[in-house]
N, C-alpha and C positions, 0 to 999 in steps of 0.2 A: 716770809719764811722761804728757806732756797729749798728749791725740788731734788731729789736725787738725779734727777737726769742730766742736771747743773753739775754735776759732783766735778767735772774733769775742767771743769774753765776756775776752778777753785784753788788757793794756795796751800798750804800743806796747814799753815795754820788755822786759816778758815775749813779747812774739812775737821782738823781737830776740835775749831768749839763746833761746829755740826753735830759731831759726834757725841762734845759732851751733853749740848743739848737734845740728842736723843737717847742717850742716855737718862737723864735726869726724867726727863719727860716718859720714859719707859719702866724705869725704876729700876735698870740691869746694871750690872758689875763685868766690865769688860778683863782681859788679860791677854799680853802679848807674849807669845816665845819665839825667841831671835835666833836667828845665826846670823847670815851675812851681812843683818843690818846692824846687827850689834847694839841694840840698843832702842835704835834710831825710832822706833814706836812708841816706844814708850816716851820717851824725849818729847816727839811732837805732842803726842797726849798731855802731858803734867807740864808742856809750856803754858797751858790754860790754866789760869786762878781757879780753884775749885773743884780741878780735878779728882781730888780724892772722892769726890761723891760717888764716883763710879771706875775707878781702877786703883786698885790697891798692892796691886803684884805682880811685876814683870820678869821674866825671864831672859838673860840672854847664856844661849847654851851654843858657844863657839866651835867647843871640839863635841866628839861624837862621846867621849866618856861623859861628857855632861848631860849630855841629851840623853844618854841610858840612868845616870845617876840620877837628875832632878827630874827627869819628864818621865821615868819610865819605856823611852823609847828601846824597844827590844835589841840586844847587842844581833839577831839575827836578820834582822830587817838593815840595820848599818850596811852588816856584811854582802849581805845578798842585795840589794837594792841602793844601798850607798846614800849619801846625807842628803843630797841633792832629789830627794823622790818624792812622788805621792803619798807612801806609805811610810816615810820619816815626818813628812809636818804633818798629817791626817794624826800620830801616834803622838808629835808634840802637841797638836793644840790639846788633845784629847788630854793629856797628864797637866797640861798647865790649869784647864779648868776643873782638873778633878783635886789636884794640888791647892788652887785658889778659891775654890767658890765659885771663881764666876762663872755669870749668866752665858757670856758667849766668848769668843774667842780668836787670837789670829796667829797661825803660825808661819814662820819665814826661813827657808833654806835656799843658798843660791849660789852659783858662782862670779862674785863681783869682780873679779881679776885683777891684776892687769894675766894674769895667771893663773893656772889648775883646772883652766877649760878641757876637754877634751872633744873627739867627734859626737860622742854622745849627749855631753851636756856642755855646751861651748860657754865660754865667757857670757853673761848675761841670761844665760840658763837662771829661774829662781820658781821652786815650786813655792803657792799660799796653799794654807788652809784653811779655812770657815768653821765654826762648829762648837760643841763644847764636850763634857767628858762622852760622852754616848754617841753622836751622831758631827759628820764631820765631810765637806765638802774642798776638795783642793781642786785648783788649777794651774797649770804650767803658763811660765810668760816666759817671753825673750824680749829683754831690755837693750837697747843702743846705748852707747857713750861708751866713757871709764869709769872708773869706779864707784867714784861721788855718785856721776850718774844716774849708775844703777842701782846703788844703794835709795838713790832720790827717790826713784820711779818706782821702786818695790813697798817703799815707805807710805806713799802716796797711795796705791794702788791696796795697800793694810788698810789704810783709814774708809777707805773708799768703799771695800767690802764688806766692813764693819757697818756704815752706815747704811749702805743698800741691806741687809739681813735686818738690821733692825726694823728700818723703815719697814719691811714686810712683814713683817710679825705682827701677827693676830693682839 
């Protein structure tokens, strides 16, 4: 069995069945809400046969009207704090899992660019979140490359904090 401390010599697909089997083997129901990866988590997730045992509903909420509409994300927090924050994916994960059911949760906002960097949150700017509806853990990364890239490493870096939360759970 791979250790989490392995997690980073791993490919996107092998932290994905990681995932599902800690999932399975925990009994939880995961859920992703996207922005800049667009998708891209849930993707790696359901490239696994049998994924349904444990993710059933993913979000990708592009523009900020989406992220107020389906996640509940405060149109206040947009405005004042902007997509790119602590307090937008800490608000998405929290409405994804309060939306879906699930046990836990991962949220994704960032700017993949090649564009719409600025000094404050430059290109590769990507806040996660951890958590589910009630309690909720984000952290800021700054990714290298273009786009692809960053989208990679943000993806990768989902899967990876999914598994580490699990793994720790009582």
């Amino acid at each position: 069995m791979l250790a989490s401390a392995g997690l980073e010599t791993l490919d996107t697909l092998a932290l994905s069945r990681r995932l599902g089997q800690v999932c399975v083997t925990r009994g939880v129901f995961v859920t992703a809400a996207e922005s800049c990866t667009g998708g891209g988590v849930a993707s790696a997730i359901t490239a696994v046969a049998g994924s349904s045992a444990y993710f059933e509903t993913g979000y990708v909420t592009y523009a900020n009207a989406a992220k107020t509409r389906l996640l509940g994300v405060p149109e206040a927090v947009l405005e004042t704090q902007g997509a790119v924050s602590r307090e937008t994916v800490e608000a998405m994960v929290a409405g994804a899992c309060a939306d879906s059911g699930a046990d836990l949760g991962v949220a994704i906002s960032g700017v993949a660019g090649p564009g719409g960097g600025s000094a404050d949150k430059p290109v590769g700017t990507v806040w996660l979140a951890w958590g589910d509806a009630t309690q909720q853990r984000a952290e800021r990364y700054h990714f290298d490359g273009d786009r692809q890239a960053i989208r990679d490493q943000a993806v990768r870096m989902a899967l990876e904090g999914l598994i580490r939360r699990l793994e720790n759970r009582d």
